[in-house]
C-alpha positions as CSV (number, residue, x, y, z in Angstrom):
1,X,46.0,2.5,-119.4
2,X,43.0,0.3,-121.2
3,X,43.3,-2.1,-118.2
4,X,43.8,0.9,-115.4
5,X,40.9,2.7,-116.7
6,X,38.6,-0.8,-117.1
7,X,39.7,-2.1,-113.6
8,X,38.8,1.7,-111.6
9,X,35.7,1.6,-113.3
10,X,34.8,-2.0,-112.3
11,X,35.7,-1.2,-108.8
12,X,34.4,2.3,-108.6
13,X,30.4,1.3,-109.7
14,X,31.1,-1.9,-107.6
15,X,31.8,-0.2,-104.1
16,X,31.0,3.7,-104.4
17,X,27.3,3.7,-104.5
18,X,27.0,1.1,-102.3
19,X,29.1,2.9,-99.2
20,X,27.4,6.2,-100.3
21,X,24.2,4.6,-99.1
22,X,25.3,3.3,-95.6
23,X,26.5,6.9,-94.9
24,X,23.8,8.4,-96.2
25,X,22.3,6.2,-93.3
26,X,24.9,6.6,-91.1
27,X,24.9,10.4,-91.0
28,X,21.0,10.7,-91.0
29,X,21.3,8.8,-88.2
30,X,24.1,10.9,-86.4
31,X,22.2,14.5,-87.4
32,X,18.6,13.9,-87.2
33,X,18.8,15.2,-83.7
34,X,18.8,18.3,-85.4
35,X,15.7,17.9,-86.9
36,X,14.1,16.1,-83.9
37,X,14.9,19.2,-81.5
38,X,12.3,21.1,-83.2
39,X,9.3,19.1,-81.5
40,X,11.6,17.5,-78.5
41,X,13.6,20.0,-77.2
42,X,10.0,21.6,-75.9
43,X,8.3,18.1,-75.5
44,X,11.1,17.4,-72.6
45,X,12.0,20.6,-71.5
46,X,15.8,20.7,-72.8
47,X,17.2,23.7,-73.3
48,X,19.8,25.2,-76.0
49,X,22.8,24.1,-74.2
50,X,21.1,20.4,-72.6
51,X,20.0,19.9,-76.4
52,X,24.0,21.0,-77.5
53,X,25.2,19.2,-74.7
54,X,23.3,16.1,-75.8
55,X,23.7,16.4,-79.5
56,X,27.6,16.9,-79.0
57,X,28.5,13.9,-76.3
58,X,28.0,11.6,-79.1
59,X,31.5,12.8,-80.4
60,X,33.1,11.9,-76.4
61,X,32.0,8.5,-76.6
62,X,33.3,8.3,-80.7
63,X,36.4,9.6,-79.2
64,X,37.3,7.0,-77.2
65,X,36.3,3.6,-79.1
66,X,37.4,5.1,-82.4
67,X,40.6,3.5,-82.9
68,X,40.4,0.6,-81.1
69,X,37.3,-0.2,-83.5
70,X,39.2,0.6,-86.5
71,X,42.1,-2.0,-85.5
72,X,39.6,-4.0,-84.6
73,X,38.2,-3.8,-88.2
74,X,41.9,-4.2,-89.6
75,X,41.9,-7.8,-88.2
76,X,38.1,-8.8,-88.6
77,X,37.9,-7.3,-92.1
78,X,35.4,-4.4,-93.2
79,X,32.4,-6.6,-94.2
80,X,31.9,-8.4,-90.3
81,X,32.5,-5.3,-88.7
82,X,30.6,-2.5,-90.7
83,X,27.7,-5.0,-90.5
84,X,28.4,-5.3,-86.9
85,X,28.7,-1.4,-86.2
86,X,25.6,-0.9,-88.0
87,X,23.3,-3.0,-86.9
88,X,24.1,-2.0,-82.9
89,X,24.0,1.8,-84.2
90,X,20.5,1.1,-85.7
91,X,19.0,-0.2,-82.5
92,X,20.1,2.8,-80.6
93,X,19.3,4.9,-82.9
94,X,15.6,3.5,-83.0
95,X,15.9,3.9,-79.3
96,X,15.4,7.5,-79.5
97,X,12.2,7.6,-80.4
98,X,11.1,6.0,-76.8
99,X,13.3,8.7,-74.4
100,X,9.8,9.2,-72.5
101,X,9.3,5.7,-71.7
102,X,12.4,5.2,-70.8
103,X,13.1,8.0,-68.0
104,X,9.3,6.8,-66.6
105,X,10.8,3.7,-66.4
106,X,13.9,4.3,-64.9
107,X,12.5,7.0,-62.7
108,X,15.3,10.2,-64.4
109,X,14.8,13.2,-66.1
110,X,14.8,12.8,-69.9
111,X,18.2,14.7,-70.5
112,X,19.9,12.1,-68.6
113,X,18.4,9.0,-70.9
114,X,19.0,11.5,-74.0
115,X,22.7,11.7,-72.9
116,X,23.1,8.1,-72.0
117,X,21.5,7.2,-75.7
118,X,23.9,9.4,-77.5
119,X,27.2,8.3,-75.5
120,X,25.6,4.4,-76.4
121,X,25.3,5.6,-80.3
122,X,28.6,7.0,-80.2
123,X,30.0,3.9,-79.3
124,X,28.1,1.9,-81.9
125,X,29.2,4.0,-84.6
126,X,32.8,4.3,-83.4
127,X,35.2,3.2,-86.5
128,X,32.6,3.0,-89.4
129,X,34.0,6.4,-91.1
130,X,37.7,6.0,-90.6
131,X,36.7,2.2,-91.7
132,X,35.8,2.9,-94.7
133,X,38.1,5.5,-95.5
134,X,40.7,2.8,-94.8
135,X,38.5,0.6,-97.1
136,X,39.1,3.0,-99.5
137,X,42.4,3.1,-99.3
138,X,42.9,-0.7,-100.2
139,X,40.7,-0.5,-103.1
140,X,41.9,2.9,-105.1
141,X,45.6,4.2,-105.8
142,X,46.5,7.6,-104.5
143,X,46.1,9.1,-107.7
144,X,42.4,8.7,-107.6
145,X,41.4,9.0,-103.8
146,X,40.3,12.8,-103.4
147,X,37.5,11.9,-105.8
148,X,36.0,8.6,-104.3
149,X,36.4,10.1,-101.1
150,X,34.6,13.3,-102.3
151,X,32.1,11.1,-103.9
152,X,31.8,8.7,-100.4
153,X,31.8,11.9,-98.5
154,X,28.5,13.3,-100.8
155,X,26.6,11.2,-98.5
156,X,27.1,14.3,-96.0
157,X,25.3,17.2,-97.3
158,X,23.3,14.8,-99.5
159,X,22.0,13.4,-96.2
160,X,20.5,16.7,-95.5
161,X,19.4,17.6,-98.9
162,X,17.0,14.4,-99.0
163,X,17.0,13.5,-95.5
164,X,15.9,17.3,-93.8
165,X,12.8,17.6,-96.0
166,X,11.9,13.6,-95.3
167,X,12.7,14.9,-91.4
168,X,10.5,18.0,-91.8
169,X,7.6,15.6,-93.2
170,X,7.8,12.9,-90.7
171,X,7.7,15.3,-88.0
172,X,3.8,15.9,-89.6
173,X,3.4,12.6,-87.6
174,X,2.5,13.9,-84.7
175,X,-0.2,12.1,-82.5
176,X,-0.2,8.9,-84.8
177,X,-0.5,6.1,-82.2
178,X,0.2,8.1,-79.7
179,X,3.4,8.9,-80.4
180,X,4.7,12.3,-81.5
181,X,6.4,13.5,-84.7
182,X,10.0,13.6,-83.4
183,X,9.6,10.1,-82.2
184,X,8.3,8.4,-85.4
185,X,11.0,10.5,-87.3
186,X,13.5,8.8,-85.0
187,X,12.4,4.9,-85.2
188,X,11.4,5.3,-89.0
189,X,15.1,6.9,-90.0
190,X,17.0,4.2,-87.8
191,X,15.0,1.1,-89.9
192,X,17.3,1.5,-92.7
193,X,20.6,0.8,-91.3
194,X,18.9,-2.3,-89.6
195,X,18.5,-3.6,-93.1
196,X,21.6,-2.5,-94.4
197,X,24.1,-4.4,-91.8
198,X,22.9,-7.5,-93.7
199,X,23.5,-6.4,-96.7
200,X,27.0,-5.1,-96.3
201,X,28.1,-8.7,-94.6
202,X,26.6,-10.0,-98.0
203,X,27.9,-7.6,-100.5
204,X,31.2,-5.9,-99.6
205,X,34.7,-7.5,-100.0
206,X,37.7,-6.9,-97.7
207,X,40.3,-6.6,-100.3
208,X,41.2,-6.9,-104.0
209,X,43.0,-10.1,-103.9
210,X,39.5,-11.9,-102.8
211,X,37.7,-10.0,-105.6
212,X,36.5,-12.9,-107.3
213,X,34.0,-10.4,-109.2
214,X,36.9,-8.7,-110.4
215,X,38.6,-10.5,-114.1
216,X,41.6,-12.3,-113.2
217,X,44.0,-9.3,-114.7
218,X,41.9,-6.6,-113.4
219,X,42.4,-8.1,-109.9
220,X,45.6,-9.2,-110.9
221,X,46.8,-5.3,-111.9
222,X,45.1,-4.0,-108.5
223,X,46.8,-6.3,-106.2
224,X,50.2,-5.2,-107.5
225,X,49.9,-1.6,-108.2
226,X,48.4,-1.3,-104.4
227,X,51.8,-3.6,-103.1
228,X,53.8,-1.3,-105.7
229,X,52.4,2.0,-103.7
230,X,53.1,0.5,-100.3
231,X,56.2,-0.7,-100.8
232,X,56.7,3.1,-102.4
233,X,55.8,4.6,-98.7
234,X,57.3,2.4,-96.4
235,X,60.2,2.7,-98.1
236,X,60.4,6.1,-97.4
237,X,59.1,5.7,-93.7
238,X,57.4,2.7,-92.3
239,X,55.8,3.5,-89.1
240,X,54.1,1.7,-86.2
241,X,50.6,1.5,-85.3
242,X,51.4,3.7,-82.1
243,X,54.4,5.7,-84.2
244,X,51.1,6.4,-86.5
245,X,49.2,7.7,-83.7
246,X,51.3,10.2,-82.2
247,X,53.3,11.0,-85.6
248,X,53.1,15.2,-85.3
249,X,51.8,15.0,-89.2
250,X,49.0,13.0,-87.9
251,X,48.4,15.4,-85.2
252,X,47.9,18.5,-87.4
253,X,45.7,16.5,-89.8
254,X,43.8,16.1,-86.7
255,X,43.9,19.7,-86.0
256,X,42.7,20.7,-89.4
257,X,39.9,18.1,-89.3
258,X,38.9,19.8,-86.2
259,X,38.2,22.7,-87.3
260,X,36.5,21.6,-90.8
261,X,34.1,19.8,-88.3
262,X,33.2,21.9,-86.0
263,X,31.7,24.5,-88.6
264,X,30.2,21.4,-89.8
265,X,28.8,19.9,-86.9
266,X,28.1,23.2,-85.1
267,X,26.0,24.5,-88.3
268,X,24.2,21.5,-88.8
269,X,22.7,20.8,-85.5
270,X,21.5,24.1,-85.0
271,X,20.7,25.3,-88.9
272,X,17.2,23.6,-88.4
273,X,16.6,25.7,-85.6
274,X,17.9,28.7,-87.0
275,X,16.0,28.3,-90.0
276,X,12.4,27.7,-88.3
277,X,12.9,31.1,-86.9
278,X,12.5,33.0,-90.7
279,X,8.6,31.8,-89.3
280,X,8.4,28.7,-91.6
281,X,6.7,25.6,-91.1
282,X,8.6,22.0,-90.2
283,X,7.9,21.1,-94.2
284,X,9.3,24.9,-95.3
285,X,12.4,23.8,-92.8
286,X,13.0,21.3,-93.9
287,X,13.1,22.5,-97.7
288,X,15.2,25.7,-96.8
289,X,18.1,24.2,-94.5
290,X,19.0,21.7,-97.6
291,X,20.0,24.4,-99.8
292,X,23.8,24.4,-98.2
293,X,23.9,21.2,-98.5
294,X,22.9,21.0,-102.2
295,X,26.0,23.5,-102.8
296,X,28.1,20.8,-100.7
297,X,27.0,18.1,-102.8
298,X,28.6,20.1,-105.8
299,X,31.7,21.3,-103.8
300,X,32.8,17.8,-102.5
301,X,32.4,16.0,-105.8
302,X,33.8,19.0,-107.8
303,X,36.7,20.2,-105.4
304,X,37.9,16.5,-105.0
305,X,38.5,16.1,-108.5
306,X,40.0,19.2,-109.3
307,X,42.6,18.2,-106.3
308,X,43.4,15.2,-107.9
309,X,43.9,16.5,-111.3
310,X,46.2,19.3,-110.0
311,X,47.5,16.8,-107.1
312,X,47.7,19.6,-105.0
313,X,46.1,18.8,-101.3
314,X,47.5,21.6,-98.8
315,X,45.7,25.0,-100.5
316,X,43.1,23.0,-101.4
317,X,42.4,22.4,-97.6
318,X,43.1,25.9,-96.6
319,X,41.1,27.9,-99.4
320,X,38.1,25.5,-98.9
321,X,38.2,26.2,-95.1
322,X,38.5,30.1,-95.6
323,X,35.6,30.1,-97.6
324,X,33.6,27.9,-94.7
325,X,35.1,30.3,-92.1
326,X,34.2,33.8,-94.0
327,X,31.0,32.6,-95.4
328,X,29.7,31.4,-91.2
329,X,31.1,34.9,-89.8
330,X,29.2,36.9,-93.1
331,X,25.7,35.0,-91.9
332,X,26.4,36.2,-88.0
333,X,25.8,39.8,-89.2
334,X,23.0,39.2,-91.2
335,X,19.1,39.5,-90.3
336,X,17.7,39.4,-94.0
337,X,16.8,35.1,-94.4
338,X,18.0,35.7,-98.1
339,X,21.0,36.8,-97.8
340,X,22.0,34.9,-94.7
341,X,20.8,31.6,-96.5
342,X,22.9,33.0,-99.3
343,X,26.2,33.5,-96.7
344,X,25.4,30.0,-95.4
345,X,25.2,28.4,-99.0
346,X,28.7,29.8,-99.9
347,X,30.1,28.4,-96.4
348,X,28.5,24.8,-97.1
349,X,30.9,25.0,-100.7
350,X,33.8,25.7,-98.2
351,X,32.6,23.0,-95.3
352,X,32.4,20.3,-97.7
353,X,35.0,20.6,-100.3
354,X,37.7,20.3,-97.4
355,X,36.7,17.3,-96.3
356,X,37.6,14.6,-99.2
357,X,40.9,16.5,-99.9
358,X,42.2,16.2,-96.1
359,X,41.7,12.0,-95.8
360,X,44.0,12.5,-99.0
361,X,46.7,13.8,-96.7
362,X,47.2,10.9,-94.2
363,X,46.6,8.2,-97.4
364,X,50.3,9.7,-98.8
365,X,52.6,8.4,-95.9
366,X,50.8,5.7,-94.0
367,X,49.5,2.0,-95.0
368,X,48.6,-1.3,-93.1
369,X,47.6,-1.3,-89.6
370,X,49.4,2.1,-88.8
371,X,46.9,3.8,-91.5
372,X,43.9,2.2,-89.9
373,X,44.9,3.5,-87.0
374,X,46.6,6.9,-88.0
375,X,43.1,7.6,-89.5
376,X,41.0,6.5,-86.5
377,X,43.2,8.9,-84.9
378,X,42.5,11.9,-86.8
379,X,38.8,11.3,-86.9
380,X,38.4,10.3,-83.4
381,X,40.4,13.8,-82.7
382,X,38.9,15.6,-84.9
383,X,35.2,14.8,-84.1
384,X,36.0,16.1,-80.6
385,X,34.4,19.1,-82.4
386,X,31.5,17.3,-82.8
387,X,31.2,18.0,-79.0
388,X,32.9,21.4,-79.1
389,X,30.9,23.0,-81.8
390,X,27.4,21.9,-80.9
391,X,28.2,22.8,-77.3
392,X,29.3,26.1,-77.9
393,X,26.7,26.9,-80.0
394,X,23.7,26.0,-76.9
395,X,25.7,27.6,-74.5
396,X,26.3,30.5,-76.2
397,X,22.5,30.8,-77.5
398,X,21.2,30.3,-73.6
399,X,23.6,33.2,-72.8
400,X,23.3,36.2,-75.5
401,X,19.8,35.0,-76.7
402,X,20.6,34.9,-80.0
403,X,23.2,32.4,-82.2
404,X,24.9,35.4,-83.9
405,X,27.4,35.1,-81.2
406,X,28.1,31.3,-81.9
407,X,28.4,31.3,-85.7
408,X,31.1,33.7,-85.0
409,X,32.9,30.9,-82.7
410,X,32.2,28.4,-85.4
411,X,33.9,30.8,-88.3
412,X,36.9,31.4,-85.4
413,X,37.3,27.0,-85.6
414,X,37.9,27.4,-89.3
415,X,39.9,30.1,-89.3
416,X,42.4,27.6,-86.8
417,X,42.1,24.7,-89.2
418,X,43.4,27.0,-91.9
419,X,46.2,28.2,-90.0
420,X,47.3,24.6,-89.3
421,X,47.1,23.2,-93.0
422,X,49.3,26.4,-94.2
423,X,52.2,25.2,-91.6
424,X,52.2,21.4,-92.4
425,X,54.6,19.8,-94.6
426,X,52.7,17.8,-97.3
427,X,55.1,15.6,-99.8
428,X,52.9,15.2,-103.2
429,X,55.3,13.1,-104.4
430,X,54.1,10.2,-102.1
431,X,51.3,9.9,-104.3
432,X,53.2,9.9,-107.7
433,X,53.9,6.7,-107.8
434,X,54.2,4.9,-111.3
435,X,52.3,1.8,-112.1
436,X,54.6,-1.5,-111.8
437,X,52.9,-2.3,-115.1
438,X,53.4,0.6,-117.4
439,X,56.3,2.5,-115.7
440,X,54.2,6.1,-115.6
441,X,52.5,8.3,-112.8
442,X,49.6,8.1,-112.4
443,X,48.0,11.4,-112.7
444,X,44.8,13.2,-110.9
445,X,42.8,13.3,-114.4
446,X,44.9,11.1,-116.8
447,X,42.6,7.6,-116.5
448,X,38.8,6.9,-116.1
449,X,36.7,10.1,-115.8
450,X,34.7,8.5,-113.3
């Protein structure tokens, strides 16, 4: 257990922080529309359902390229192509801060170049979560993956909790070199993963057997208790890349995903706008929308854990979800900014402490190409609520006047993500899979308290 324990560690302060970073910068990036609406969405005119419209197409374009960019990443390796999809997402993402000069320039209304710039960053970003996650996967036995993922997956509401009061303060900007506050907020937020993609072709490592950083028996105990754990799954079914794809398991993981994001996705656009409504300032906004995300930071590196030490995945999904889903529908009856923060707060514990424990479930059955692209496939399909939720949420806003209506839709997406996780089959035993060195499982809590 000495050299299990010593070799996690090694890995775990090697890797973690580092990937926590580039999503940080990644989802900034992807959500900082939110922010950006409260200046831009009257600057060009948009209204609730252009801006959800815009905001969601992102998730179409992701759709598409998704897996072909993950198997793409299977045969290039993670460090060329996370530095590649970063630096092309950065440049778009700069991009946005010039959606004026652009429709003047090319004689069309604004929404149009706002669409056409989030279809282009959803292609650039296609494959870098289901990359790493894949990453992951290579680097960390079964036994330990809900908490790295939860950990990775921090990056999320920690995004928010650092990124929407930076956002609020940036959009203070307004008028400097005669650009306004949403713009700067935009080209300032995108430097970082310009700077990063060189970094990561630097810094990261493909896989343990060219972890040179790694001592010889550390890498040496990685390599074969990784080979052990495949061997362990494909002898119980190998599949194809395409088997992987249309495998019905895969499917409902998709399913479930789907509805974990839209309450994600639908909430976070639109929080910022909800929140300026209590009659705050963009600073005060800022401030106030973090505080789900602050509980989500606890939940995902909490809830993770605990489903490792229990290895228990399936009512870990479907409690976390229930909690997103009644939380979202509590805050839709509520008037009082108190107590509707306080409903949103206890839906960001159930939003975020799903997420880790559901890339658990595809980890257990597939490995090689078929899990790069079984997991491209479940991200690509469940990100269509990326679209969905954001959508929805305009739409409905334009129509009743109010987003009461909407957050009700959201809680409805939960409630069908909970349903799905309580009918599919998940095998635990997949992941208890003894070490070729020592002959024992591995268990959730039993090495390195990370």
């Amino acid at each position: 257990m000495e050299l299990e324990n010593r070799t996690i560690r090694h890995v775990m302060i090697r890797l973690v922080p580092f990937l926590i970073l580039c999503y940080f910068v990644a989802y900034l990036d992807r959500v900082n529309v939110g922010f950006a609406a409260l200046q831009m969405n009257k600057a060009l005119a948009f209204s609730a359902s252009q801006f959800g419209f815009g905001a969601g197409i992102f998730f179409i374009a992701y759709f598409f390229f998704e897996v072909p960019s993950n198997l793409l990443l299977e045969r290039f390796g993670a460090r060329r192509w996370i530095a590649r999809i970063m630096f092309t997402w950065g440049i778009l993402a700069a991009a946005m801060a010039y959606i004026p000069q652009i429709s003047r320039s090319m004689g069309v209304s604004p929404a149009y170049v706002f669409y056409g710039l989030r279809v282009l960053l959803g292609v650039a970003e296609a494959g870098f979560f289901p990359g790493i996650i894949f990453l992951l996967t290579l680097w960390f036995p079964a036994a330990y993956r809900g908490r790295v993922v939860g950990y990775f997956m921090a990056a999320i509401p920690l995004s928010t909790v650092i990124g929407a009061p930076i956002s609020g303060a940036l959009l203070q900007m307004d008028g400097i070199a005669g650009m306004q506050g949403w713009q700067w907020m935009y080209l300032i937020e995108a430097m970082p993963a310009l700077l990063l993609a060189f970094v990561v072709f630097f810094y990261l490592t493909d896989k343990p057997a060219d972890a040179h950083w790694l001592p010889a028996d550390e890498r040496e105990w990685l390599v074969a208790r990784q080979a052990h754990e495949r061997a362990h799954r494909e002898s119980v079914h190998s599949f194809s890349v395409k088997e992987a794809i249309l495998n019905r398991r895969v499917l409902a993981i998709a399913l479930i995903y789907f509805g974990a994001n839209a309450t994600n996705y639908g909430l976070s656009f639109f929080l910022p706008q909800i929140v300026k409504a209590f009659g705050l300032t963009n600073v005060q906004t800022g401030f106030v929308t973090s505080l789900p995300y602050i509980v989500g930071v606890i939940s995902m590196v909490l809830w993770g854990r605990h489903s490792d030490r229990k290895l228990e995945r399936r009512w870990h999904v479907a409690i976390a979800l229930l909690v997103a889903a009644g939380g979202i529908a509590a805050s839709a009856g509520l008037d009082n900014p108190v107590m509707k923060m306080i409903a949103l707060s206890i839906a960001g514990f159930g939003i975020f402490g799903c997420l880790p424990v559901i890339w658990t479930l595809p980890a257990s059955f597939l490995s090689g190409a078929a899990a790069a692209g079984g997991i491209a496939a479940i991200n690509s399909l469940g990100n269509l609520a990326g679209f969905f939720g954001p959508y929805a949420m305009g739409w409905i806003k334009d129509s009743t006047g109010s987003f009461g209506a909407g957050l009700l839709c959201l809680s409805g997406a939960g409630l069908v993500g909970v349903a799905a996780v309580l009918l599919l089959h998940h095998d635990t035993a997949l992941e208890k899979v003894s070490s070729p060195q020592d002959g024992r499982a591995a268990e959730g809590g039993s090495a390195m308290s990370p």
